[in-house]
N, CA, C and O atoms as a Tripos MOL2 file, in Angstrom:
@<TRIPOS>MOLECULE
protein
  228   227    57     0     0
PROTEIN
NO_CHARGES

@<TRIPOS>ATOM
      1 N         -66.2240   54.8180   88.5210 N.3       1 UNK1
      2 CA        -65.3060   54.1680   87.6050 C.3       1 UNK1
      3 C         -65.7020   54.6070   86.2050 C.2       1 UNK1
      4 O         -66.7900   54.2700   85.7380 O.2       1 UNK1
      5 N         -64.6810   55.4870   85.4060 N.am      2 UNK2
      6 CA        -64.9420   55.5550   84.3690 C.3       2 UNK2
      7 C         -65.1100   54.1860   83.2060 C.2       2 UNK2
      8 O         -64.5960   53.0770   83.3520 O.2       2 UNK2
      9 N         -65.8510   54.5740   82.2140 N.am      3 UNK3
     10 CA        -66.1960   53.4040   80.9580 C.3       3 UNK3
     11 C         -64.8630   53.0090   80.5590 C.2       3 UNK3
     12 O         -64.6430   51.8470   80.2170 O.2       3 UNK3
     13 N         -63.8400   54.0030   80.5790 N.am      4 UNK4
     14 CA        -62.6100   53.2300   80.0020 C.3       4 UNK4
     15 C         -61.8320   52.6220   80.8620 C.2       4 UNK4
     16 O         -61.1610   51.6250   80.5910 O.2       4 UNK4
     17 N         -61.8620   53.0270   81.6450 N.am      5 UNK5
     18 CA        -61.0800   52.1740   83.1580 C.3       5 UNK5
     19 C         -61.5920   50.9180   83.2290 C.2       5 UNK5
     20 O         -60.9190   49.9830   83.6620 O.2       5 UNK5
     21 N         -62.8980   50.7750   82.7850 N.am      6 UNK6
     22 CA        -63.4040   49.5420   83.0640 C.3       6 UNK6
     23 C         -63.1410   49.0790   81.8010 C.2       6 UNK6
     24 O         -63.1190   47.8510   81.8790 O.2       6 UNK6
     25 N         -62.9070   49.4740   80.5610 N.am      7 UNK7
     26 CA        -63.0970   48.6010   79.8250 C.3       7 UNK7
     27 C         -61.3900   48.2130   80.0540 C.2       7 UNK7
     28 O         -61.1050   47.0200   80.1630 O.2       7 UNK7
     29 N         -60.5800   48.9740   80.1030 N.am      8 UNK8
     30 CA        -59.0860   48.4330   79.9760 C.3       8 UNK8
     31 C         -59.1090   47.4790   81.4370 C.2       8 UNK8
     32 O         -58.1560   46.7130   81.2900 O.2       8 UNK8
     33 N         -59.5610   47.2700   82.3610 N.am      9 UNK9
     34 CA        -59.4340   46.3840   83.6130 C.3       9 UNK9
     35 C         -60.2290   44.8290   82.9200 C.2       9 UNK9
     36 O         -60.0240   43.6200   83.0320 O.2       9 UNK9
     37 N         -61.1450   45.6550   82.2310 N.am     10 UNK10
     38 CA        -61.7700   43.8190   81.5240 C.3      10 UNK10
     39 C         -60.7150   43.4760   81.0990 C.2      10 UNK10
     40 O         -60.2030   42.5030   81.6530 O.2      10 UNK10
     41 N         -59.9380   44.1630   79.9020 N.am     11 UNK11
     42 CA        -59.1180   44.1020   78.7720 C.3      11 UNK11
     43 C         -58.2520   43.3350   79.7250 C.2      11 UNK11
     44 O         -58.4230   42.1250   79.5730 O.2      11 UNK11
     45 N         -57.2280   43.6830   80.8200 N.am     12 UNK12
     46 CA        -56.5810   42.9980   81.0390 C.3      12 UNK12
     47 C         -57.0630   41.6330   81.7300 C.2      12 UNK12
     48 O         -56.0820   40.8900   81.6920 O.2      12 UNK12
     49 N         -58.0110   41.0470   82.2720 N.am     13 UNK13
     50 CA        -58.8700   40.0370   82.2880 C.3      13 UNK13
     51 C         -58.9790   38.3920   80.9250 C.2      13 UNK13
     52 O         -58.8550   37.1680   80.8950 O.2      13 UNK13
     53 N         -59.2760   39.5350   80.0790 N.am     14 UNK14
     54 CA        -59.2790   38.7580   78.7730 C.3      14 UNK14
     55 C         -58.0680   38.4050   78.6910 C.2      14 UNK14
     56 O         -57.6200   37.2920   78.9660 O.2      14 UNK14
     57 N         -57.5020   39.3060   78.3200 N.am     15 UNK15
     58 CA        -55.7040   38.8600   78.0240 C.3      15 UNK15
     59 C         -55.0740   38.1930   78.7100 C.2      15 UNK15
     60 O         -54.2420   37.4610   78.1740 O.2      15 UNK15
     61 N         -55.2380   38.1820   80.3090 N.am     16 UNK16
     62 CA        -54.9710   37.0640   80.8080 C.3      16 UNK16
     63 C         -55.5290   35.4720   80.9180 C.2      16 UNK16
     64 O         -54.8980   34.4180   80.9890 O.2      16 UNK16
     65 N         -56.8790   35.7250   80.9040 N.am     17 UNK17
     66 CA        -57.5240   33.9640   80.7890 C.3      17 UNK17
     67 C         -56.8980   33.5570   79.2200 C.2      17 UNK17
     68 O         -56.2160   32.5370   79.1260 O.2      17 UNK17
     69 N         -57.1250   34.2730   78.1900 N.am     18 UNK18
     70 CA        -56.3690   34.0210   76.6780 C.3      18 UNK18
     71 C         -55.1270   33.3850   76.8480 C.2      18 UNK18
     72 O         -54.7800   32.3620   76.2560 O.2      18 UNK18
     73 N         -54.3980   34.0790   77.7560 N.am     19 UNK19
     74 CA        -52.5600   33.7390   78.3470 C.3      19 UNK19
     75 C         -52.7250   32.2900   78.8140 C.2      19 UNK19
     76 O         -52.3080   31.3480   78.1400 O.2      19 UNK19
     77 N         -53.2060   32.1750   79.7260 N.am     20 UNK20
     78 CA        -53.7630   31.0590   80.6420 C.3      20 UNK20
     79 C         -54.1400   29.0790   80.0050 C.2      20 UNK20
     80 O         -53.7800   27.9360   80.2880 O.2      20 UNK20
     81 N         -55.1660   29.8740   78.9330 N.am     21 UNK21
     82 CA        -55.9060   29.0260   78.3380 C.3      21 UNK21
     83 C         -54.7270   28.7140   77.1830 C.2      21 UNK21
     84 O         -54.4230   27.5220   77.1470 O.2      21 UNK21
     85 N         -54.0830   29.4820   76.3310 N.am     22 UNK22
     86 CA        -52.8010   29.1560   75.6500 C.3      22 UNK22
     87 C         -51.3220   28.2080   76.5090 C.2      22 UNK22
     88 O         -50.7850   27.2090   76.0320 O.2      22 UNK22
     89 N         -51.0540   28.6860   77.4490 N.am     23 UNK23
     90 CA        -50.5690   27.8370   78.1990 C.3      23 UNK23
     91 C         -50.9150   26.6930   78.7870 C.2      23 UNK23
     92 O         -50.0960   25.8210   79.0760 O.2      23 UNK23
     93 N         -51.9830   26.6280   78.9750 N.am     24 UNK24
     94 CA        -52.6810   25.0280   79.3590 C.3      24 UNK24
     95 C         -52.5570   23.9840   78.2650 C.2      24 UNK24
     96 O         -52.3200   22.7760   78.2860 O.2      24 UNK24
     97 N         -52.8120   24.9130   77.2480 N.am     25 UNK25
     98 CA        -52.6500   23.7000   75.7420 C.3      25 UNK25
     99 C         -51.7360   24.0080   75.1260 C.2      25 UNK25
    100 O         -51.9120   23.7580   73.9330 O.2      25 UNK25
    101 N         -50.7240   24.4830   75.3600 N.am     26 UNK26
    102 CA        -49.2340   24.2550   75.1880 C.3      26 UNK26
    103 C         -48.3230   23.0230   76.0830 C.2      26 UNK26
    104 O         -47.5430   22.1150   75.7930 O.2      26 UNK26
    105 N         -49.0140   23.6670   77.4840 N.am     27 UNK27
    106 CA        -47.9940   22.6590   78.7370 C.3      27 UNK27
    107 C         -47.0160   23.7740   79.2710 C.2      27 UNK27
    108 O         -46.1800   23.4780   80.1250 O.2      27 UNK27
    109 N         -47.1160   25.0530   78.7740 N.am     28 UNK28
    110 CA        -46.1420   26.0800   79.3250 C.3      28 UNK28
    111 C         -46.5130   26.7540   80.5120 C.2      28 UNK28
    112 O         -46.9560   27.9000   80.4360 O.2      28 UNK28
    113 N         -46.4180   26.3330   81.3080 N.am     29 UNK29
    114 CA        -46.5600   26.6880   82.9760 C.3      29 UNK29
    115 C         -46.1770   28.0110   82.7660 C.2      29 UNK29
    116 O         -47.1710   28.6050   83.1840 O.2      29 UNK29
    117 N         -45.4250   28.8280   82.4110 N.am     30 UNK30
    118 CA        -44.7100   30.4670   82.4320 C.3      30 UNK30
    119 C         -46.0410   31.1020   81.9970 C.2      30 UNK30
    120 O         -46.7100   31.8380   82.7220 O.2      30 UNK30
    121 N         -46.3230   30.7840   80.8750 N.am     31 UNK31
    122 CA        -47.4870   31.5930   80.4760 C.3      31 UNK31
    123 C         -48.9070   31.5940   81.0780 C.2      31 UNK31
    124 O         -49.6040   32.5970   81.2310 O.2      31 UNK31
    125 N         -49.3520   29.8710   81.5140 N.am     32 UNK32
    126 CA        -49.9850   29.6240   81.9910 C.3      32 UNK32
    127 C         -49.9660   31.1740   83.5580 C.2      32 UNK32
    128 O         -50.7000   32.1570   83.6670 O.2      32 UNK32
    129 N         -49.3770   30.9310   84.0140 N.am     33 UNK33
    130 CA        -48.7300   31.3200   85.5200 C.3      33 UNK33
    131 C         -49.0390   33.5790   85.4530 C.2      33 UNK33
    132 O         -49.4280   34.3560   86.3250 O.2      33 UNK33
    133 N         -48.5740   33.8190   83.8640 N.am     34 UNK34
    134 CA        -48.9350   35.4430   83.8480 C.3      34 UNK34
    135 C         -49.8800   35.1240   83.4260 C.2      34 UNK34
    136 O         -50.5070   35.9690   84.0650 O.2      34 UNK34
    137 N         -50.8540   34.4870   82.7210 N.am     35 UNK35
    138 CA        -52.1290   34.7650   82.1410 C.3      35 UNK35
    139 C         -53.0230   35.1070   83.6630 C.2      35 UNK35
    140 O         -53.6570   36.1370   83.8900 O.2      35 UNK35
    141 N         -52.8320   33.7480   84.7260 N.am     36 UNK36
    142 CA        -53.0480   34.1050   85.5560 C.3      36 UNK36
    143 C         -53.7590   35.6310   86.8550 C.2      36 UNK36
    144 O         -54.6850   36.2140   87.4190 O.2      36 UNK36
    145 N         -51.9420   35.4070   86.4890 N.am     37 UNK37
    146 CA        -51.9210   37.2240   87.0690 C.3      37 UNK37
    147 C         -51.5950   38.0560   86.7280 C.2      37 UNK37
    148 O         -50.8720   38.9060   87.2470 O.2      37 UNK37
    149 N         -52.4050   37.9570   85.0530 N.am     38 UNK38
    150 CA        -52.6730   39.6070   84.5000 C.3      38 UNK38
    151 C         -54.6500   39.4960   85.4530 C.2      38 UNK38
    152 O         -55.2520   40.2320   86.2340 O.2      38 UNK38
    153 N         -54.9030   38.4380   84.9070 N.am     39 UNK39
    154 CA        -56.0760   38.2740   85.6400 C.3      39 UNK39
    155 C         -56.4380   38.8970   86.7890 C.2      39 UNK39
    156 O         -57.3940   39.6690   86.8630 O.2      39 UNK39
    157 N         -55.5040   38.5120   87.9670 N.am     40 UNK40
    158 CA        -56.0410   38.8980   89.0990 C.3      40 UNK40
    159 C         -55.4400   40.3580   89.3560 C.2      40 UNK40
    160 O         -55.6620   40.9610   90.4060 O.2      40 UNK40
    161 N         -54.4040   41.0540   87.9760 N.am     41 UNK41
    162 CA        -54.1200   42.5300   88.6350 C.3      41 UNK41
    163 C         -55.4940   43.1280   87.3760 C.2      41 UNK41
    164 O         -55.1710   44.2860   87.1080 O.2      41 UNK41
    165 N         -56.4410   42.8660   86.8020 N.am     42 UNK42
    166 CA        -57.4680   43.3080   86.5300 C.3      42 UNK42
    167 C         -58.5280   43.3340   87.2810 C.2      42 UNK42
    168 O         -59.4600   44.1190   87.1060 O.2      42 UNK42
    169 N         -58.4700   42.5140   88.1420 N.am     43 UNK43
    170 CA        -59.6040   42.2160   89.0460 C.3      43 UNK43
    171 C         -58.9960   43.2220   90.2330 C.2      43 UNK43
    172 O         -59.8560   43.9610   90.7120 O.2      43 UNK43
    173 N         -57.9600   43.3370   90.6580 N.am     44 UNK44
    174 CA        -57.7210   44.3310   91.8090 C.3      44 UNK44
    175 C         -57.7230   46.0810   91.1120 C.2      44 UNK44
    176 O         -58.0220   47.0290   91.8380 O.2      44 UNK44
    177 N         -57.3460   46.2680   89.6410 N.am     45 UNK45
    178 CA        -57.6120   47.1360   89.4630 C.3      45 UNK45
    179 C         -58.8890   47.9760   89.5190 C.2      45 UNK45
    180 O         -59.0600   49.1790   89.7150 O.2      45 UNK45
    181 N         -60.0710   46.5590   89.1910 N.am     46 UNK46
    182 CA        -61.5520   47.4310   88.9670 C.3      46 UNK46
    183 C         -61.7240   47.6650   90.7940 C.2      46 UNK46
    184 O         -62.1700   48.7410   91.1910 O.2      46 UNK46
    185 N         -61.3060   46.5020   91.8640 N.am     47 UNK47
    186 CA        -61.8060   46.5670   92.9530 C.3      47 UNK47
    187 C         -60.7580   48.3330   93.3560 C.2      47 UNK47
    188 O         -61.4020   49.2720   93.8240 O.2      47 UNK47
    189 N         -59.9630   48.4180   93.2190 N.am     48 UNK48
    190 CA        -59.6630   49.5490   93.5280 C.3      48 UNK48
    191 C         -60.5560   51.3260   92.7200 C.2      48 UNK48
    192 O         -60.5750   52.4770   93.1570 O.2      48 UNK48
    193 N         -60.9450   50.9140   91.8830 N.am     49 UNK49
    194 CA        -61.8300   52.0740   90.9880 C.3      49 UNK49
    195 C         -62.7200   51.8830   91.9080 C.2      49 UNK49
    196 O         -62.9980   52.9320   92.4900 O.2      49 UNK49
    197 N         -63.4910   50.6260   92.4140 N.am     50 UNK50
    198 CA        -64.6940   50.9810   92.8270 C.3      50 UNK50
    199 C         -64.4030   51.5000   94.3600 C.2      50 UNK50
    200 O         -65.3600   51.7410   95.0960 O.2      50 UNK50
    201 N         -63.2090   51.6460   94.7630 N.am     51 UNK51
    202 CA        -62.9640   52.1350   96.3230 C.3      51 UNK51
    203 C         -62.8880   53.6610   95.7010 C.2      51 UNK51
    204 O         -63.5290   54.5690   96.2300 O.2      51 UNK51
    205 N         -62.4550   53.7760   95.0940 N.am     52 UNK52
    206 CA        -62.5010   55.8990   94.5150 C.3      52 UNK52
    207 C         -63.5050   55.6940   94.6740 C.2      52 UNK52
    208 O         -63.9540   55.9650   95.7880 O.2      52 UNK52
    209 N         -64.3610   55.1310   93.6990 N.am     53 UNK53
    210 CA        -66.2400   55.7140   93.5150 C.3      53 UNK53
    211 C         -66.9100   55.8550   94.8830 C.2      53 UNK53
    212 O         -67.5790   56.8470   95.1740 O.2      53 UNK53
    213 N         -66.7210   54.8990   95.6530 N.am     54 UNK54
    214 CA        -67.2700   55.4080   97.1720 C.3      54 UNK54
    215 C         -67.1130   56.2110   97.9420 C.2      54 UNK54
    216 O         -67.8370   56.5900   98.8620 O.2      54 UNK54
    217 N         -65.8140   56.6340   97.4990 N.am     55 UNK55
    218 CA        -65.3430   57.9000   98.4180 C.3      55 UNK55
    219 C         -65.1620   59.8670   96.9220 C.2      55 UNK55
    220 O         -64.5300   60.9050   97.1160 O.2      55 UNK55
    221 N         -65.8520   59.5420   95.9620 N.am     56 UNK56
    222 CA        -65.9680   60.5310   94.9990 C.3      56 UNK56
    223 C         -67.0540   61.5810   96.1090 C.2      56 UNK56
    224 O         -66.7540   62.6430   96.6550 O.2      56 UNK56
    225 N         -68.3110   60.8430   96.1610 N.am     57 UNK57
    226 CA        -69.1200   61.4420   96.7620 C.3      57 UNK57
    227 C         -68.6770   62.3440   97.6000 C.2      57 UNK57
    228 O         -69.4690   63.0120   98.2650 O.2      57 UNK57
@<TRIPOS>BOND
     1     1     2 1
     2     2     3 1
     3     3     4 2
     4     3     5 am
     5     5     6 1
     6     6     7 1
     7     7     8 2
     8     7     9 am
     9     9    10 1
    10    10    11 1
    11    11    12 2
    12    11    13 am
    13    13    14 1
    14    14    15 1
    15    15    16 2
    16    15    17 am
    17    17    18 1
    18    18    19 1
    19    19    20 2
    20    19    21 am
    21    21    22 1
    22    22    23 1
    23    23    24 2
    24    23    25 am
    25    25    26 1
    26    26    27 1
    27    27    28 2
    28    27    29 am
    29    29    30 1
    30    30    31 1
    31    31    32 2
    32    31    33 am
    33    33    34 1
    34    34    35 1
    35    35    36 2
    36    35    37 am
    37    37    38 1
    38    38    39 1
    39    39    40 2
    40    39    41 am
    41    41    42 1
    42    42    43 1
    43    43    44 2
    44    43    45 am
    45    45    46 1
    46    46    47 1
    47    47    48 2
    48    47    49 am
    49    49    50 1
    50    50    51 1
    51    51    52 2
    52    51    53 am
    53    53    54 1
    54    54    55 1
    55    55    56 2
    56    55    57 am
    57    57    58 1
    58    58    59 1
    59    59    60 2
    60    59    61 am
    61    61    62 1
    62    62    63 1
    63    63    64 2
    64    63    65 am
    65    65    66 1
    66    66    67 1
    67    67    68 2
    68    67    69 am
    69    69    70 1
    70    70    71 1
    71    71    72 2
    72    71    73 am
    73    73    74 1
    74    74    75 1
    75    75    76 2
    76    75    77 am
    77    77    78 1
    78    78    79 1
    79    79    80 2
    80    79    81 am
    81    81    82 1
    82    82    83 1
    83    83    84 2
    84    83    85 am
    85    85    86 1
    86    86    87 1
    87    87    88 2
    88    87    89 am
    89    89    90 1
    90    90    91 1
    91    91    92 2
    92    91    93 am
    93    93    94 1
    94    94    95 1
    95    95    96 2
    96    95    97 am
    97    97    98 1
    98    98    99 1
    99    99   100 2
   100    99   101 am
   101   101   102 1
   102   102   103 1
   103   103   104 2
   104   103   105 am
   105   105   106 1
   106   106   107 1
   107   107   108 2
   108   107   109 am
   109   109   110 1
   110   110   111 1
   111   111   112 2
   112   111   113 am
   113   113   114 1
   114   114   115 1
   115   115   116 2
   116   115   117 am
   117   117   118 1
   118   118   119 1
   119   119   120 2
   120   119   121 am
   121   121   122 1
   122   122   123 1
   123   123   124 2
   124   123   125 am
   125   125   126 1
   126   126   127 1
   127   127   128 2
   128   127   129 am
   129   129   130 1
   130   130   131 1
   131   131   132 2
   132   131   133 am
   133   133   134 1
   134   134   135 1
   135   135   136 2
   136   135   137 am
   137   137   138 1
   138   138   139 1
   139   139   140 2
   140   139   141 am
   141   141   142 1
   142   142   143 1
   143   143   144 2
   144   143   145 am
   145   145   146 1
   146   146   147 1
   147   147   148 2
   148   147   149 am
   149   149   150 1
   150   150   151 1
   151   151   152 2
   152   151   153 am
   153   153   154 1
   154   154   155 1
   155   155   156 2
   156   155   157 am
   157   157   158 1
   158   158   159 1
   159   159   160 2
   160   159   161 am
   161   161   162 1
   162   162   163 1
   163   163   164 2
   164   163   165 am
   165   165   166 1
   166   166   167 1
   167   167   168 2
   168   167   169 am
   169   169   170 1
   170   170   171 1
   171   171   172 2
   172   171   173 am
   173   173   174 1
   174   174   175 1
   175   175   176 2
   176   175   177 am
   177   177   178 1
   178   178   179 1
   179   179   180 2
   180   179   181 am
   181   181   182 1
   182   182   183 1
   183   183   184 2
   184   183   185 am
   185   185   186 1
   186   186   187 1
   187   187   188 2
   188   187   189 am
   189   189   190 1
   190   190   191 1
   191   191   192 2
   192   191   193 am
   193   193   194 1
   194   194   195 1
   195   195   196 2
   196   195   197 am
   197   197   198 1
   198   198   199 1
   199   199   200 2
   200   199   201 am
   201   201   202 1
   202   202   203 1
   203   203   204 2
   204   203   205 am
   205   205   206 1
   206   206   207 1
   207   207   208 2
   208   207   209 am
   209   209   210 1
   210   210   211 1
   211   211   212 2
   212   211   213 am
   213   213   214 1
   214   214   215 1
   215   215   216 2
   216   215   217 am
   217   217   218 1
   218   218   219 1
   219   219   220 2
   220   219   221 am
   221   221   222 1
   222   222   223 1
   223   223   224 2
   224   223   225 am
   225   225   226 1
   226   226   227 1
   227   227   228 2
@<TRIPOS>SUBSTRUCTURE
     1 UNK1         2 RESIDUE 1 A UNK
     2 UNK2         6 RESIDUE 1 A UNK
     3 UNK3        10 RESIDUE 1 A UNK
     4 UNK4        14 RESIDUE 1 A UNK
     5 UNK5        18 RESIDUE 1 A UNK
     6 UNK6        22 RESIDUE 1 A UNK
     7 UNK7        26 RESIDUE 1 A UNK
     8 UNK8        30 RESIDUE 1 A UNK
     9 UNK9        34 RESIDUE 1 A UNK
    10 UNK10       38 RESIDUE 1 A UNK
    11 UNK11       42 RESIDUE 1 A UNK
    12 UNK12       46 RESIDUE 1 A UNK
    13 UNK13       50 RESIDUE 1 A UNK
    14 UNK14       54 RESIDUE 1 A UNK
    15 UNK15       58 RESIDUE 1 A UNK
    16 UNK16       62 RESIDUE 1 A UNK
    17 UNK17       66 RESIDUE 1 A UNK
    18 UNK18       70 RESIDUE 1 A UNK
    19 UNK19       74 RESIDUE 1 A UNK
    20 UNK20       78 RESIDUE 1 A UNK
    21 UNK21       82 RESIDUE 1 A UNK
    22 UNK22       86 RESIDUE 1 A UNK
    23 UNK23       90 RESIDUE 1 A UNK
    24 UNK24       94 RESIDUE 1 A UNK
    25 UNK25       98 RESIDUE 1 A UNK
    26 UNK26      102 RESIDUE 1 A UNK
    27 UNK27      106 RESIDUE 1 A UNK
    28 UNK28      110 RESIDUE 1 A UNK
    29 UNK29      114 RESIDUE 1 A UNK
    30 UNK30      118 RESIDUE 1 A UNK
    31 UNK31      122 RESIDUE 1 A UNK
    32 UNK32      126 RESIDUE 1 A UNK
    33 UNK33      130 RESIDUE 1 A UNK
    34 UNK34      134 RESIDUE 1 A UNK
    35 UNK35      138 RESIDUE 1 A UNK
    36 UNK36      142 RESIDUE 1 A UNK
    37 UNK37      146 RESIDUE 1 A UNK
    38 UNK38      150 RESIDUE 1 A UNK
    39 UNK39      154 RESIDUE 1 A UNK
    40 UNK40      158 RESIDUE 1 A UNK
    41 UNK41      162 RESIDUE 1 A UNK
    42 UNK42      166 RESIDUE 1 A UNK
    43 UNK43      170 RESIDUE 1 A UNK
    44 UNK44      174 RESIDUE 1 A UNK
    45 UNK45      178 RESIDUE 1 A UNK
    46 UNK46      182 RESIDUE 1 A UNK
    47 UNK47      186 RESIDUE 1 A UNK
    48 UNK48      190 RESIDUE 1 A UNK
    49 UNK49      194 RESIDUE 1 A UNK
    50 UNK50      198 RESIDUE 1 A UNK
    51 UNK51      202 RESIDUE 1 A UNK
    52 UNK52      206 RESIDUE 1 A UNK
    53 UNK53      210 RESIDUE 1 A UNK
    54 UNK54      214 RESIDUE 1 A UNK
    55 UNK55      218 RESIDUE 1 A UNK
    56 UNK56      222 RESIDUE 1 A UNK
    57 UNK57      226 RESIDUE 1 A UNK
């Protein structure tokens, strides 16, 4: 996994709990709901980098 892959897979991480945590203290379920799942498509993005890296070798 390259350094920038990882840093833009955090990036979208942040931006989503930020989304999340803004929607909770709003009361806006919509935002609440993508903050979410920008979250979890950052988290499937790094788990997919690290399936390349095992098979780079």
């Amino acid at each position: 996994m390259s350094a920038q892959d990882k840093a833009a897979n955090t990036g979208d991480k942040i931006k989503g709990k930020a989304k999340e945590t803004v929607g909770k203290v709003t009361g806006n379920e919509r935002l609440e709901a993508e903050g979410k799942a920008d979250q979890v498509k950052g988290d499937a993005k790094q788990a997919g980098e690290k399936v390349k890296d095992v098979f780079k070798d």
